[in-house]
C-alpha positions as CSV (number, residue, x, y, z in Angstrom):
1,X,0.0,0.0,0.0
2,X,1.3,3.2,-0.8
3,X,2.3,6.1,2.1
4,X,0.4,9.5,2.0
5,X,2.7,12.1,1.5
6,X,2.0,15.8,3.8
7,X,-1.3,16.9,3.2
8,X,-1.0,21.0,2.5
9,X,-3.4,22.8,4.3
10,X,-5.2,25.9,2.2
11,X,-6.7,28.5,5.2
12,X,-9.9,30.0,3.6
13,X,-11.5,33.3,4.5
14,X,-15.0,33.5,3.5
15,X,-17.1,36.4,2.9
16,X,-20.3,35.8,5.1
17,X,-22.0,36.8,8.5
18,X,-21.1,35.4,11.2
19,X,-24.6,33.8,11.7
20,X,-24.6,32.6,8.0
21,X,-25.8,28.9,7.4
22,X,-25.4,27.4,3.8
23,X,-23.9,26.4,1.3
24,X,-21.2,28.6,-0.4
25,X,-19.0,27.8,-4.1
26,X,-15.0,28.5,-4.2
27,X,-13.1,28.8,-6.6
28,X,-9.4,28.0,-5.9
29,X,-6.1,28.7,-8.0
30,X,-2.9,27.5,-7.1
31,X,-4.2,26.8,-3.5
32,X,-5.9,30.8,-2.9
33,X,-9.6,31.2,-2.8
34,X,-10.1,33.6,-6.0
35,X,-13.9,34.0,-5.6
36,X,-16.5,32.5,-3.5
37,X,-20.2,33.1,-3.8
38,X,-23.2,31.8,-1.8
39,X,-25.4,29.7,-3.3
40,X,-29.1,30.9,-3.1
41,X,-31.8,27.8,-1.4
42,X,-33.2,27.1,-4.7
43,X,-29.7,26.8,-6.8
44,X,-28.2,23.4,-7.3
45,X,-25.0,23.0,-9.1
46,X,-24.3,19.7,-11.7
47,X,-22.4,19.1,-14.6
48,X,-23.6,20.0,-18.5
49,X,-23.9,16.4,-19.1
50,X,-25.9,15.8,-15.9
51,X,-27.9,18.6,-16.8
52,X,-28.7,17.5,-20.5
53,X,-29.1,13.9,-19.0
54,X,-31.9,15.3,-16.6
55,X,-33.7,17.4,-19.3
56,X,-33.4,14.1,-21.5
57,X,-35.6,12.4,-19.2
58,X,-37.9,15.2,-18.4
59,X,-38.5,14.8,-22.4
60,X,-37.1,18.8,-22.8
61,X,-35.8,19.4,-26.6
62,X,-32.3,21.2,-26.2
63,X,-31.6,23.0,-29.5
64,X,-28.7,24.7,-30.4
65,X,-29.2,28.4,-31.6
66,X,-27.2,30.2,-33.9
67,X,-25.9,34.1,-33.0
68,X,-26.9,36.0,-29.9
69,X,-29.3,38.6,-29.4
70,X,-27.5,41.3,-31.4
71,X,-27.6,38.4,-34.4
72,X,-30.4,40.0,-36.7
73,X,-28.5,43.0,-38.1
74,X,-32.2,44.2,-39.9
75,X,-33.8,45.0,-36.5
C-alpha cells in the first residue's frame, strides 16, 4: 500500500456573517480562494452532461441556436 505524502493545508477566509448557514461555491487557484459566492436555497449546481441527462428524461428538446441577441442586423 502506498504512504500518504504531507497533506498542505489551504486557510480560507469566507465572505459571510457570522450567523450565515449554507452552502457557499469556491473557486481555488494554485491553493488561494479567487472568488467565492453563496449559493441561493433554490440553486443546485451539476455538470452540463448531468444537466442534459436530466432534461433528457424530463422529455425537454435542447436545440442549439445560432448568434446571440444582437444576431439580426435588420432590427
Amino acid at each position: 500500500m502506498r504512504e500518504a505524502g504531507p497533506r498542505c493545508v489551504c486557510p480560507v477566509d469566507l465572505h459571510v456573517a457570522p450567523e450565515f448557514t449554507g452552502r457557499v461555491v469556491l473557486h481555488i487557484e494554485n491553493g488561494r480562494v479567487i472568488c467565492d459566492r453563496r449559493l441561493l436555497d433554490d440553486e443546485h449546481i451539476c455538470s452540463l452532461a448531468t444537466f442534459i441527462e436530466m432534461a433528457r428524461e424530463m422529455e425537454l428538446r435542447i436545440e442549439e441556436v445560432a448568434g446571440g441577441s444582437d444576431s439580426d442586423t435588420n432590427s
